[in-house]
BADO-400808 format. One record per atom (N, C-alpha, C): residue number from 1; residue in one letter; chain; atom name; x, y, z. Coordinates in Angstrom, 3 decimals, always signed. Last residue first. Layout:
! residues N
{NUM,A,A,CA,{X,Y,Z}}
...
//
This chain:
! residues 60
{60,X,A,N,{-0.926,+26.813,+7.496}}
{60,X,A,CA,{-0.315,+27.161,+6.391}}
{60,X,A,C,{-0.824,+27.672,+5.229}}
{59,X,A,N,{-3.077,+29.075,+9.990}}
{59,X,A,CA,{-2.680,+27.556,+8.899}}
{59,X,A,C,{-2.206,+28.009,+7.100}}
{58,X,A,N,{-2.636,+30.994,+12.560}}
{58,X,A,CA,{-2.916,+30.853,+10.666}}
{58,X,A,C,{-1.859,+29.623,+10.336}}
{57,X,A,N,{-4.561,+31.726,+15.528}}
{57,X,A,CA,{-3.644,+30.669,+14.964}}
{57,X,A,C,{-3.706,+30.554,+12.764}}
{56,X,A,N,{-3.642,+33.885,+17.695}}
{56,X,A,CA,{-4.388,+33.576,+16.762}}
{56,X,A,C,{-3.144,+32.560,+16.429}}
{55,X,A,N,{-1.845,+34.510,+19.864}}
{55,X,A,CA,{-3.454,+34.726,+20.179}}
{55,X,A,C,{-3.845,+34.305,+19.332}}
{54,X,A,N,{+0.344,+31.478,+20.040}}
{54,X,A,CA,{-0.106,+33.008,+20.187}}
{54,X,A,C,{-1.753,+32.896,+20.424}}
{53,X,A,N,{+1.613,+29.009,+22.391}}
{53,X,A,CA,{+1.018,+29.763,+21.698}}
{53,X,A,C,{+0.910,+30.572,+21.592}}
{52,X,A,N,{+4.140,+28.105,+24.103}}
{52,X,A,CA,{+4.481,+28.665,+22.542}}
{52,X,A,C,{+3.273,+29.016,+21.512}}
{51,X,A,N,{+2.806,+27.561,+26.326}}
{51,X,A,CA,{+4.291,+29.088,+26.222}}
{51,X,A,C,{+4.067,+28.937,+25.218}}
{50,X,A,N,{+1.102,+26.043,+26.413}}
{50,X,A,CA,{+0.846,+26.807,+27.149}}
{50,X,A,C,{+2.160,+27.931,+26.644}}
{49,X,A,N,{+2.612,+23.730,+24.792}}
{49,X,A,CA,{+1.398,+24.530,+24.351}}
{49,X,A,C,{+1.385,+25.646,+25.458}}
{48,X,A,N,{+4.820,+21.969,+25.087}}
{48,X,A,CA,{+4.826,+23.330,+25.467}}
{48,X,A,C,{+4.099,+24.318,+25.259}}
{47,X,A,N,{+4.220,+20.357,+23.623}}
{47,X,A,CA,{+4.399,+19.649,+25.057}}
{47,X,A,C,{+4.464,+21.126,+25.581}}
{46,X,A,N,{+3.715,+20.807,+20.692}}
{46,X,A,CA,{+2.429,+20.283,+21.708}}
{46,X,A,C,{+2.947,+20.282,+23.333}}
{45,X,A,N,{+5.708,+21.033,+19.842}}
{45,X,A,CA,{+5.404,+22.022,+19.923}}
{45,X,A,C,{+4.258,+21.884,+21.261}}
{44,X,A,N,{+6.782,+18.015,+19.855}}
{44,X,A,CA,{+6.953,+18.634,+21.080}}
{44,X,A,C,{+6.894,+20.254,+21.306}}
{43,X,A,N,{+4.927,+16.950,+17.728}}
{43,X,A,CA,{+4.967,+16.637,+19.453}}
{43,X,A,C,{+6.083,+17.716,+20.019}}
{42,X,A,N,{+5.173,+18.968,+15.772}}
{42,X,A,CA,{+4.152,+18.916,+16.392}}
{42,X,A,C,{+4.104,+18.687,+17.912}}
{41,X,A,N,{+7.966,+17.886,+15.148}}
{41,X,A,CA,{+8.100,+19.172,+15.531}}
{41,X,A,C,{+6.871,+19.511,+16.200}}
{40,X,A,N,{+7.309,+15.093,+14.448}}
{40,X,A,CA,{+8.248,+15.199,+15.701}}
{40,X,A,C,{+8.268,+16.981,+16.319}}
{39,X,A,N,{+5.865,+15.344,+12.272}}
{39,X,A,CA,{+5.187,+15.436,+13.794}}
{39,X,A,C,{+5.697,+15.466,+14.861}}
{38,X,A,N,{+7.698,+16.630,+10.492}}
{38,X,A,CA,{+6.465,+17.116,+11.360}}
{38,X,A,C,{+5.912,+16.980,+12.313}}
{37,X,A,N,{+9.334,+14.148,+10.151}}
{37,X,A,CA,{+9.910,+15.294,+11.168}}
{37,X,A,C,{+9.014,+16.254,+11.681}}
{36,X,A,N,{+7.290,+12.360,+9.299}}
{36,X,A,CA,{+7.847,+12.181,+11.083}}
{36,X,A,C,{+8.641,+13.282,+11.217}}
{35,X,A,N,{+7.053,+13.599,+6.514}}
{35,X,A,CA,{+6.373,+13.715,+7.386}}
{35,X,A,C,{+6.685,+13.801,+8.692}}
{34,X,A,N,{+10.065,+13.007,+5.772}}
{34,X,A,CA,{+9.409,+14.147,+6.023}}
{34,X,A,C,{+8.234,+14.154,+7.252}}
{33,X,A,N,{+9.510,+10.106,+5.680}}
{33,X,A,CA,{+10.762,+11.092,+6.442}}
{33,X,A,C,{+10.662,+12.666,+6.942}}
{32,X,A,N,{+7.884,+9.432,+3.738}}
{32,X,A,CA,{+7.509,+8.848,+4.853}}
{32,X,A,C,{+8.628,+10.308,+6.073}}
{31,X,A,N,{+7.035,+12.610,+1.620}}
{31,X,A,CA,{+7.738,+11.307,+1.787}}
{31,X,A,C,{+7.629,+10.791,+3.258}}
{30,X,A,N,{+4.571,+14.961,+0.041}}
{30,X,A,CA,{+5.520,+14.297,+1.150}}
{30,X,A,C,{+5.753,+12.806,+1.420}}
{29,X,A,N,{+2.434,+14.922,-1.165}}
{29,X,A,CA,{+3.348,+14.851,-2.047}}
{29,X,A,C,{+4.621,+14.550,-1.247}}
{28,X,A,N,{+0.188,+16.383,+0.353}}
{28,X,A,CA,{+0.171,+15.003,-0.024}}
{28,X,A,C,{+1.433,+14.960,-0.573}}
{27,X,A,N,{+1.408,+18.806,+0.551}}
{27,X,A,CA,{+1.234,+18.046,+1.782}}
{27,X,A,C,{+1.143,+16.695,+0.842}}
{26,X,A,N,{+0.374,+19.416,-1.877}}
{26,X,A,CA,{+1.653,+19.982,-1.980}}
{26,X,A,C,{+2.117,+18.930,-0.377}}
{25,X,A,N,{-1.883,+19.370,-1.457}}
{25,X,A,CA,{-2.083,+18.252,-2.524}}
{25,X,A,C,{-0.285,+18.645,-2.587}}
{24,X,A,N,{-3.309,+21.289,+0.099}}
{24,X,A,CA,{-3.232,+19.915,+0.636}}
{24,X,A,C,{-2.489,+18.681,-0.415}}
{23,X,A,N,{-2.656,+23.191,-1.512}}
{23,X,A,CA,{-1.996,+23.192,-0.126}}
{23,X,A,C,{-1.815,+21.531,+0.461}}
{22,X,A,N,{-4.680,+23.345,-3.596}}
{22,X,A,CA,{-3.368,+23.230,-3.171}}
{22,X,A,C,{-2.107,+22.603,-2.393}}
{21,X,A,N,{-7.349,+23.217,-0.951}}
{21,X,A,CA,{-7.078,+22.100,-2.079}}
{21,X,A,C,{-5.250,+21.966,-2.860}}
{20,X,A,N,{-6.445,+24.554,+1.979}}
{20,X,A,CA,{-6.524,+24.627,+0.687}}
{20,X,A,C,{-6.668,+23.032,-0.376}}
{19,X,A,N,{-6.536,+23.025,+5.180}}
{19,X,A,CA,{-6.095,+23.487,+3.945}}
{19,X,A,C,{-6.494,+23.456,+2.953}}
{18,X,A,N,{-8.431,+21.636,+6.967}}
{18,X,A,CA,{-8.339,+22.857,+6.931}}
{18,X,A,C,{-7.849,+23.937,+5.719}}
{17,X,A,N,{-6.901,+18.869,+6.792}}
{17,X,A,CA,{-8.508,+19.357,+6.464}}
{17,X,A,C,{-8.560,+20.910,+5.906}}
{16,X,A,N,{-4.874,+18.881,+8.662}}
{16,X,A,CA,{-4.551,+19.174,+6.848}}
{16,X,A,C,{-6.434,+19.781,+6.424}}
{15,X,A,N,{-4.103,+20.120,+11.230}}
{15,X,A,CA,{-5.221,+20.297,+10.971}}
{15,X,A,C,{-5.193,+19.953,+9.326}}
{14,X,A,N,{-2.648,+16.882,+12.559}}
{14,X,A,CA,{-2.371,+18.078,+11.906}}
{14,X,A,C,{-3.762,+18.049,+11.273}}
{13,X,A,N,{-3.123,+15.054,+14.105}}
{13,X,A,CA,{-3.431,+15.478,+15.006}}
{13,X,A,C,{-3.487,+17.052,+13.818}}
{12,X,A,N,{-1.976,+12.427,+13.212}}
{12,X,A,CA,{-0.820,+12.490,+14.035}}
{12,X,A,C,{-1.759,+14.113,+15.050}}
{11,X,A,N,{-3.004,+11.782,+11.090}}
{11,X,A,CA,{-3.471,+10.988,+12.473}}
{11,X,A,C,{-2.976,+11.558,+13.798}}
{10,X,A,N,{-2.962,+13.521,+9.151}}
{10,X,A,CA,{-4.570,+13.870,+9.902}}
{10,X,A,C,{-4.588,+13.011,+11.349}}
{9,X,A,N,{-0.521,+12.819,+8.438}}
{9,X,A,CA,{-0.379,+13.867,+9.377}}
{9,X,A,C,{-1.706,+14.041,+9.552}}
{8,X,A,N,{-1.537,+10.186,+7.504}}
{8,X,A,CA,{-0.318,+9.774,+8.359}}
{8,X,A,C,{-0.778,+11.466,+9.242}}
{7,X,A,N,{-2.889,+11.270,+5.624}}
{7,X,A,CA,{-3.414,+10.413,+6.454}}
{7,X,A,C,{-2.485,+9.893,+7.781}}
{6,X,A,N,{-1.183,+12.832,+3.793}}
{6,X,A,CA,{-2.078,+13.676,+4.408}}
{6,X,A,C,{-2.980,+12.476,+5.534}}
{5,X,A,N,{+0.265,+10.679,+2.915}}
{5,X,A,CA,{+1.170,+11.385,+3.777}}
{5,X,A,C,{-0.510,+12.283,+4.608}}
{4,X,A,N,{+0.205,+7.327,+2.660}}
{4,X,A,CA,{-0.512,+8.597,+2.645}}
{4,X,A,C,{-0.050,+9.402,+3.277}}
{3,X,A,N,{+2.318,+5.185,+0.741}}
{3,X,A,CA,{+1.913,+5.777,+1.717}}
{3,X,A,C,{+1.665,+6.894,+1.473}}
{2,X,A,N,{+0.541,+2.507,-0.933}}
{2,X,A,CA,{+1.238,+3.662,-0.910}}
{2,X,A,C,{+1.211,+4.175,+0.416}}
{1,X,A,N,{+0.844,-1.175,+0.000}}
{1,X,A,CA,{+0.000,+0.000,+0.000}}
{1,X,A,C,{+0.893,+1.244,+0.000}}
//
Protein backbone atom coordinates (compact mmCIF):
# COMPACT_ATOMS: atom_id res chain seq x y z
CA UNK A 1 0.00 0.00 0.00
CA UNK A 2 1.24 3.66 -0.91
CA UNK A 3 1.91 5.78 1.72
CA UNK A 4 -0.51 8.60 2.64
CA UNK A 5 1.17 11.39 3.78
CA UNK A 6 -2.08 13.68 4.41
CA UNK A 7 -3.41 10.41 6.45
CA UNK A 8 -0.32 9.77 8.36
CA UNK A 9 -0.38 13.87 9.38
CA UNK A 10 -4.57 13.87 9.90
CA UNK A 11 -3.47 10.99 12.47
CA UNK A 12 -0.82 12.49 14.04
CA UNK A 13 -3.43 15.48 15.01
CA UNK A 14 -2.37 18.08 11.91
CA UNK A 15 -5.22 20.30 10.97
CA UNK A 16 -4.55 19.17 6.85
CA UNK A 17 -8.51 19.36 6.46
CA UNK A 18 -8.34 22.86 6.93
CA UNK A 19 -6.09 23.49 3.95
CA UNK A 20 -6.52 24.63 0.69
CA UNK A 21 -7.08 22.10 -2.08
CA UNK A 22 -3.37 23.23 -3.17
CA UNK A 23 -2.00 23.19 -0.13
CA UNK A 24 -3.23 19.92 0.64
CA UNK A 25 -2.08 18.25 -2.52
CA UNK A 26 1.65 19.98 -1.98
CA UNK A 27 1.23 18.05 1.78
CA UNK A 28 0.17 15.00 -0.02
CA UNK A 29 3.35 14.85 -2.05
CA UNK A 30 5.52 14.30 1.15
CA UNK A 31 7.74 11.31 1.79
CA UNK A 32 7.51 8.85 4.85
CA UNK A 33 10.76 11.09 6.44
CA UNK A 34 9.41 14.15 6.02
CA UNK A 35 6.37 13.72 7.39
CA UNK A 36 7.85 12.18 11.08
CA UNK A 37 9.91 15.29 11.17
CA UNK A 38 6.46 17.12 11.36
CA UNK A 39 5.19 15.44 13.79
CA UNK A 40 8.25 15.20 15.70
CA UNK A 41 8.10 19.17 15.53
CA UNK A 42 4.15 18.92 16.39
CA UNK A 43 4.97 16.64 19.45
CA UNK A 44 6.95 18.63 21.08
CA UNK A 45 5.40 22.02 19.92
CA UNK A 46 2.43 20.28 21.71
CA UNK A 47 4.40 19.65 25.06
CA UNK A 48 4.83 23.33 25.47
CA UNK A 49 1.40 24.53 24.35
CA UNK A 50 0.85 26.81 27.15
CA UNK A 51 4.29 29.09 26.22
CA UNK A 52 4.48 28.66 22.54
CA UNK A 53 1.02 29.76 21.70
CA UNK A 54 -0.11 33.01 20.19
CA UNK A 55 -3.45 34.73 20.18
CA UNK A 56 -4.39 33.58 16.76
CA UNK A 57 -3.64 30.67 14.96
CA UNK A 58 -2.92 30.85 10.67
CA UNK A 59 -2.68 27.56 8.90
CA UNK A 60 -0.32 27.16 6.39
Amino acid sequence: MPFDALAALRGTGHPVDLLSDAQQAVFATLTEPEVEVLNRLKARLDAVAPEAEGHGVKIV
